[in-house]
LUMTOR-291386 format. One record per residue: residue in one letter; z, x, y of N, C-alpha, C in turn; residue number from 1. Coordinates in steps of 0.2 Angstrom, whole numbers, padded with zeros to 4 digits. Each point is the difference from the previous one (the first is absolute). Layout:
# residues N
<site code="A" n_zz="Z" n_xx="X" n_yy="Y" ca_zz="Z" ca_xx="X" ca_yy="Y" c_zz="Z" c_xx="X" c_yy="Y" pos="NUM"/>
...
//
This chain:
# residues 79
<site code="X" n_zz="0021" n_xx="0018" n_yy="0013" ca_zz="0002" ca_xx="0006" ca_yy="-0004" c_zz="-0002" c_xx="-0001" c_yy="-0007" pos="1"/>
<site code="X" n_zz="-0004" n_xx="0004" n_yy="-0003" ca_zz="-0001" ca_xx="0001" ca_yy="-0005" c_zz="0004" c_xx="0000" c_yy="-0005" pos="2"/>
<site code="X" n_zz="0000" n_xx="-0002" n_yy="-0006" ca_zz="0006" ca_xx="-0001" ca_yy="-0007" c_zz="-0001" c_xx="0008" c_yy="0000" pos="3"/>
<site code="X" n_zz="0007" n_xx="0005" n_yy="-0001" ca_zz="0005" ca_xx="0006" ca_yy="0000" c_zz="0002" c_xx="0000" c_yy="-0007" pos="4"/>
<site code="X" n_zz="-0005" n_xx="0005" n_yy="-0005" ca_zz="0005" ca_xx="0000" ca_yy="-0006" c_zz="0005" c_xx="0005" c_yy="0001" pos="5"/>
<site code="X" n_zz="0006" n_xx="-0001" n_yy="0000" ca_zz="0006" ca_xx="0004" ca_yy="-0001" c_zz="0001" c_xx="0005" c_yy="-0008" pos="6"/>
<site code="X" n_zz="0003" n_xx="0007" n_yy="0001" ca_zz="0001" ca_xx="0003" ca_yy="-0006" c_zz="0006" c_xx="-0001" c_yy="0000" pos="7"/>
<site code="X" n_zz="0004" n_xx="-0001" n_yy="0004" ca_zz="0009" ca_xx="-0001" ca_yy="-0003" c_zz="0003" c_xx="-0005" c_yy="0008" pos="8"/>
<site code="X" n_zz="0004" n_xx="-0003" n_yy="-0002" ca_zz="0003" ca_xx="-0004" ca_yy="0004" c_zz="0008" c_xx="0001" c_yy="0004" pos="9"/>
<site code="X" n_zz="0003" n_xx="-0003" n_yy="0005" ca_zz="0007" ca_xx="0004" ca_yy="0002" c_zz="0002" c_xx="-0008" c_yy="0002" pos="10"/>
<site code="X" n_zz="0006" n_xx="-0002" n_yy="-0004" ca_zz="0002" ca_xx="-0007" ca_yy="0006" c_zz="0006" c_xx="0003" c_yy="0003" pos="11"/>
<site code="X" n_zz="0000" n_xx="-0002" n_yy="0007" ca_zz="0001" ca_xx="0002" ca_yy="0003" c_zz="0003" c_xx="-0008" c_yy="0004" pos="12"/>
<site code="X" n_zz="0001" n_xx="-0005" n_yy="-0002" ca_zz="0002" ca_xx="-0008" ca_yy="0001" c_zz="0008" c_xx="0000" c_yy="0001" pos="13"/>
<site code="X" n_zz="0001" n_xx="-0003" n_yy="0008" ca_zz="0009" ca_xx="0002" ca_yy="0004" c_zz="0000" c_xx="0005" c_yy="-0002" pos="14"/>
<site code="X" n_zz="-0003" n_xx="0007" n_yy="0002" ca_zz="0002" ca_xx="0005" ca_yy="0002" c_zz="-0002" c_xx="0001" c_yy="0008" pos="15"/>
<site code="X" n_zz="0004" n_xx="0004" n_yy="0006" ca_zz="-0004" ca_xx="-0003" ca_yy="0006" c_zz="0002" c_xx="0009" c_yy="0003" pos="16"/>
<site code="X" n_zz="-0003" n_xx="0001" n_yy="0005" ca_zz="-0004" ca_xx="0008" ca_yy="0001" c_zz="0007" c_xx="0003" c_yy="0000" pos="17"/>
<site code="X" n_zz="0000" n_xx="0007" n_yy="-0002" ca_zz="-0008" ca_xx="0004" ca_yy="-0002" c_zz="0001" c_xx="0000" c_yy="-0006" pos="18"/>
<site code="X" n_zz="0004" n_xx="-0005" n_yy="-0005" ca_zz="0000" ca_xx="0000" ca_yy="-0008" c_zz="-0008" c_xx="0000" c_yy="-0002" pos="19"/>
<site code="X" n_zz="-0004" n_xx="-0004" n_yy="0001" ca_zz="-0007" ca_xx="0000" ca_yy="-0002" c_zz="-0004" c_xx="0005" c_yy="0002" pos="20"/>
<site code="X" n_zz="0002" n_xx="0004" n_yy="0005" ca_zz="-0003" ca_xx="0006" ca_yy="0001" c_zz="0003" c_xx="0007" c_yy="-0004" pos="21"/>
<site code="X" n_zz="0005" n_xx="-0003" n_yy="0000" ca_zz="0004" ca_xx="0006" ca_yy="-0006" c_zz="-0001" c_xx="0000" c_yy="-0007" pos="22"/>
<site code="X" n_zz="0000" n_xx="-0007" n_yy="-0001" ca_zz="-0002" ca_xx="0000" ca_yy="-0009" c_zz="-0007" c_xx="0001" c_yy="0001" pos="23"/>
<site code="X" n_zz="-0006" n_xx="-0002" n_yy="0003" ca_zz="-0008" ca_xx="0004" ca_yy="-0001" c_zz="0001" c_xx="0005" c_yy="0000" pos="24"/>
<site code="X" n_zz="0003" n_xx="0005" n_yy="0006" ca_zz="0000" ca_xx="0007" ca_yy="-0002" c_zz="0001" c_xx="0004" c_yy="-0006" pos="25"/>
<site code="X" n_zz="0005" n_xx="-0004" n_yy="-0002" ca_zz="0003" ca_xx="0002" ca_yy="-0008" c_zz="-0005" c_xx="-0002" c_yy="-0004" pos="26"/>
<site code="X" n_zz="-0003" n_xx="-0007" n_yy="0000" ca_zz="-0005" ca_xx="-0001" ca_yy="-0004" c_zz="-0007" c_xx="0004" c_yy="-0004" pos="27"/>
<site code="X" n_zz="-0001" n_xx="0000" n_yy="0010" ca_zz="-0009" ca_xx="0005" ca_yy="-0001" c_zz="0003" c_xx="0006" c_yy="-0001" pos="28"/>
<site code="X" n_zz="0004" n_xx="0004" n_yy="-0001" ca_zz="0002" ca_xx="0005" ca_yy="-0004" c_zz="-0002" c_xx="0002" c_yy="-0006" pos="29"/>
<site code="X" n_zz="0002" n_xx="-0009" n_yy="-0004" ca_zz="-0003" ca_xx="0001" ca_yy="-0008" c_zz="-0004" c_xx="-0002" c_yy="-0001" pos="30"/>
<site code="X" n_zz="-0005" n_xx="0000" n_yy="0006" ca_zz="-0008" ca_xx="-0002" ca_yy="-0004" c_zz="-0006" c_xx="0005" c_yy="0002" pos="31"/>
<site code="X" n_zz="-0005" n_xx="0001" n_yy="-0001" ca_zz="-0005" ca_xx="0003" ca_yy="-0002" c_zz="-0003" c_xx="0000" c_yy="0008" pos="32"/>
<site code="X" n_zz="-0003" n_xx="0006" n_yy="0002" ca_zz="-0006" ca_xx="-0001" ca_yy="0004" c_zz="-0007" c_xx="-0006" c_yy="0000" pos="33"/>
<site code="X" n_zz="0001" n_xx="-0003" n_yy="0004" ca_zz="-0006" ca_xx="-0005" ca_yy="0001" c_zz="0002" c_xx="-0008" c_yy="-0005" pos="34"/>
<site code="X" n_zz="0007" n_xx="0003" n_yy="-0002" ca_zz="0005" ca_xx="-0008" ca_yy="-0003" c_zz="0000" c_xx="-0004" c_yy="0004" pos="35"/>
<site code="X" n_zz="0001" n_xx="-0006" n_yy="0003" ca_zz="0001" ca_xx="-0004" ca_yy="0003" c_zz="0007" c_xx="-0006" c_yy="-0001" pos="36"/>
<site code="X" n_zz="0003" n_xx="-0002" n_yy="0005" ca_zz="0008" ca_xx="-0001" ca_yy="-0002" c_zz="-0002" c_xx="-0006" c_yy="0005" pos="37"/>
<site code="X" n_zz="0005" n_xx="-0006" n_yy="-0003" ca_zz="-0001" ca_xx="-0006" ca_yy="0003" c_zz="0008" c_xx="-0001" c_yy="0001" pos="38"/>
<site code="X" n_zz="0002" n_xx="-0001" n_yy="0007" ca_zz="0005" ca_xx="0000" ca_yy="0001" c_zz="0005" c_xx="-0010" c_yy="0002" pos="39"/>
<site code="X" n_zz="0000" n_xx="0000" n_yy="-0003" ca_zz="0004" ca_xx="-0009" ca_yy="0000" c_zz="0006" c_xx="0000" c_yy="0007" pos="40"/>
<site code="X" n_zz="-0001" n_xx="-0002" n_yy="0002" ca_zz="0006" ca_xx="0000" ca_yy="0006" c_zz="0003" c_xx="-0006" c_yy="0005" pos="41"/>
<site code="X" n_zz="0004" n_xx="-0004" n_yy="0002" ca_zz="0003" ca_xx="-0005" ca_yy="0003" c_zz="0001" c_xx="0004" c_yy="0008" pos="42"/>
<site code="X" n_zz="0002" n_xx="0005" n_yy="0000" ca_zz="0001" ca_xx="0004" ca_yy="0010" c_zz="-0008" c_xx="0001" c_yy="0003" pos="43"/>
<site code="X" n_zz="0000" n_xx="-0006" n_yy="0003" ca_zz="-0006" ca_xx="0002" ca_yy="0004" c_zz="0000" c_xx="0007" c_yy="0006" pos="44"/>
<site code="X" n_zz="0006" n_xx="0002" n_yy="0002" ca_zz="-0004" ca_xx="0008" ca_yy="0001" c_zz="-0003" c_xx="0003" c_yy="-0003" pos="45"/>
<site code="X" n_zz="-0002" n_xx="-0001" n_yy="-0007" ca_zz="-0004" ca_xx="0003" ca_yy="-0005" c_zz="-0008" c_xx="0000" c_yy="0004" pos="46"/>
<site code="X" n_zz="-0002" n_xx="-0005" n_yy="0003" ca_zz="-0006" ca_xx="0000" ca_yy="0004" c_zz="-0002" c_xx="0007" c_yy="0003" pos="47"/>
<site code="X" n_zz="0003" n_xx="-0001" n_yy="0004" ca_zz="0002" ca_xx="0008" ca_yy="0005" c_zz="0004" c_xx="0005" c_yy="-0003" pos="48"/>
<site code="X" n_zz="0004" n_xx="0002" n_yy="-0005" ca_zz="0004" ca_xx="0005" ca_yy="-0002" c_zz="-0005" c_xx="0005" c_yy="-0006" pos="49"/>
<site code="X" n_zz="-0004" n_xx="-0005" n_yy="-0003" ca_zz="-0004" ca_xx="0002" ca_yy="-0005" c_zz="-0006" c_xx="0005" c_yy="0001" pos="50"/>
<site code="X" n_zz="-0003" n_xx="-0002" n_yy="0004" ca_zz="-0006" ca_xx="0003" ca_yy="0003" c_zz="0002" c_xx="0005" c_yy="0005" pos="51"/>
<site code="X" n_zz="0005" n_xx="0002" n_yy="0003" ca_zz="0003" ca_xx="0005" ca_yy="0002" c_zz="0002" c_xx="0004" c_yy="-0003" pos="52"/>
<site code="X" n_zz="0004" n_xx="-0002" n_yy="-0007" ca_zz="0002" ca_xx="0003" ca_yy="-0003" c_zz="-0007" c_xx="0005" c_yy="-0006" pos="53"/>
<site code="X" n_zz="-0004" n_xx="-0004" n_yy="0000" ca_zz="-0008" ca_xx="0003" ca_yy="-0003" c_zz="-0002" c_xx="0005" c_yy="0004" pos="54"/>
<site code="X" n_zz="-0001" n_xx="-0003" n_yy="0007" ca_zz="-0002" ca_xx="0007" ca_yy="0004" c_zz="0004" c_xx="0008" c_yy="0001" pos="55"/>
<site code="X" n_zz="0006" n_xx="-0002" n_yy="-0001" ca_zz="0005" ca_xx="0007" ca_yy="0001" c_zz="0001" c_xx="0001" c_yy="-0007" pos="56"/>
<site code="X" n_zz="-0002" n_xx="-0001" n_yy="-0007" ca_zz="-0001" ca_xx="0002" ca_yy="-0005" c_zz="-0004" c_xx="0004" c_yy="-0003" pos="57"/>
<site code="X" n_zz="-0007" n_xx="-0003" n_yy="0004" ca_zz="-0007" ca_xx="0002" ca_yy="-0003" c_zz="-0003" c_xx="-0004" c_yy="-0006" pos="58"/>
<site code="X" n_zz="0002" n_xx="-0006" n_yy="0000" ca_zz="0001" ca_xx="-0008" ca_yy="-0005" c_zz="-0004" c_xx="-0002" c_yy="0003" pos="59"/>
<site code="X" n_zz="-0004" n_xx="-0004" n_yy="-0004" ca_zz="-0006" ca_xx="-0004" ca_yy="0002" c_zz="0003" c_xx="-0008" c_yy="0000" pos="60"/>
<site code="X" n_zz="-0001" n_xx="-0005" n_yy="0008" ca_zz="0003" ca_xx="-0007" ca_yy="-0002" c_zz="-0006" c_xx="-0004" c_yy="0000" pos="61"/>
<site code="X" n_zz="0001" n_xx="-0004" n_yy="-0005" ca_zz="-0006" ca_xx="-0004" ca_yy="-0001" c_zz="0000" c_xx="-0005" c_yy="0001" pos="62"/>
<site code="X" n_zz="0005" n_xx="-0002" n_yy="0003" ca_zz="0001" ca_xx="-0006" ca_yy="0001" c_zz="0006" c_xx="-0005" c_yy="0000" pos="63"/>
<site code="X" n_zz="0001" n_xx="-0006" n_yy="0003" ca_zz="0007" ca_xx="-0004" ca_yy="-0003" c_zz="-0005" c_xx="-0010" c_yy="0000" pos="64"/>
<site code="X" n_zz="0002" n_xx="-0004" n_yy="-0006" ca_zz="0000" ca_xx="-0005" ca_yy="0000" c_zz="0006" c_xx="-0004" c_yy="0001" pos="65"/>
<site code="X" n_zz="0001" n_xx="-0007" n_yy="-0001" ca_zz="0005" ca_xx="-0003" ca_yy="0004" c_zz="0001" c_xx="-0001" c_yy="0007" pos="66"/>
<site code="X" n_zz="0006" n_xx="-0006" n_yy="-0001" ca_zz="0003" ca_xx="-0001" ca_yy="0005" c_zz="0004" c_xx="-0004" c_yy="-0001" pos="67"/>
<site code="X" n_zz="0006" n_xx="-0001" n_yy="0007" ca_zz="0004" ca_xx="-0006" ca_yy="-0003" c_zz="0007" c_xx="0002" c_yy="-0003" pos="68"/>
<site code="X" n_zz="0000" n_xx="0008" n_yy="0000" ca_zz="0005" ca_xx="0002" ca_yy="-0002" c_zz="0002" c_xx="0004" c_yy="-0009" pos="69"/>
<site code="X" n_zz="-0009" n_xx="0000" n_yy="0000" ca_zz="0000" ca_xx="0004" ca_yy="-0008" c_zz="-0009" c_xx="0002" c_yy="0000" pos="70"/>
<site code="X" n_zz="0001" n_xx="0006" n_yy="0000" ca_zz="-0003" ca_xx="0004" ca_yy="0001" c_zz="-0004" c_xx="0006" c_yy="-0007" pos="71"/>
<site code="X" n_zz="-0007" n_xx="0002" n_yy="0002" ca_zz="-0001" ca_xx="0005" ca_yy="-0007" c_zz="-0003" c_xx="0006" c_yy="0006" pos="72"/>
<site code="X" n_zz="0002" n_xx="0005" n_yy="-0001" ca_zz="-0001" ca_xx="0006" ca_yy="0003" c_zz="-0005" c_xx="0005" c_yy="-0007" pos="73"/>
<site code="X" n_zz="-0005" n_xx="0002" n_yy="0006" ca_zz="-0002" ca_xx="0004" ca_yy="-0007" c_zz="-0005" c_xx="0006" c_yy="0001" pos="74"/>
<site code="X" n_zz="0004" n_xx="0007" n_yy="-0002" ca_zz="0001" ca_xx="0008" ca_yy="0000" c_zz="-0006" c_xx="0005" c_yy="-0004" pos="75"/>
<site code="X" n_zz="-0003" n_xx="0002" n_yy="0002" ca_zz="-0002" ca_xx="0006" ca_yy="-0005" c_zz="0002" c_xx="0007" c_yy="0003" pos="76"/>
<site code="X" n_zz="0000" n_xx="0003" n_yy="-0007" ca_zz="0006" ca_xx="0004" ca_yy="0000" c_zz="-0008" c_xx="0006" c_yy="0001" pos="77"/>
<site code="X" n_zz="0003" n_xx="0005" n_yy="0004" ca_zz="-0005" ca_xx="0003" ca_yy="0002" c_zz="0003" c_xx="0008" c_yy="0003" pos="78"/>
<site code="X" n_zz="0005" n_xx="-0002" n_yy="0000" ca_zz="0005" ca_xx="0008" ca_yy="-0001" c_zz="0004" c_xx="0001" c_yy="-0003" pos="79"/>
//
């Protein structure tokens, strides 16, 4: 995967579902069209919560790095 520059970041580290899916909501809220958010997270249902959560938003997922139990998730804000 290609290096993701991030326009704003969310830790989301011990928090475990749907907190990480609750605070990005609230996040990509305050950002900008075509902004990019990097999501820091320890809940590996983030794997599959995220990108689900992309498709029923109209959010773009770009992708997740990690493993091992610490994770970067990473969003474009697109609606």
């Amino acid at each position: 995967m290609e290096t993701i520059k991030a326009d704003a970041g969310l830790d989301c580290f011990g928090l475990l579902c749907p907190m990480p899916i609750v605070k990005t909501a609230a996040k990509i809220k305050e950002m900008q069209v075509g902004q990019v958010l990097e999501v820091l997270s320890t809940d590996e249902g983030i794997i599959e919560d995220m990108p689900a959560w992309c498709r029923a938003t109209g959010n773009e997922y770009l992708g997740v790095e990690g493993s091992g139990g610490e994770y970067k998730v990473y969003i474009r804000r697109l609606a």
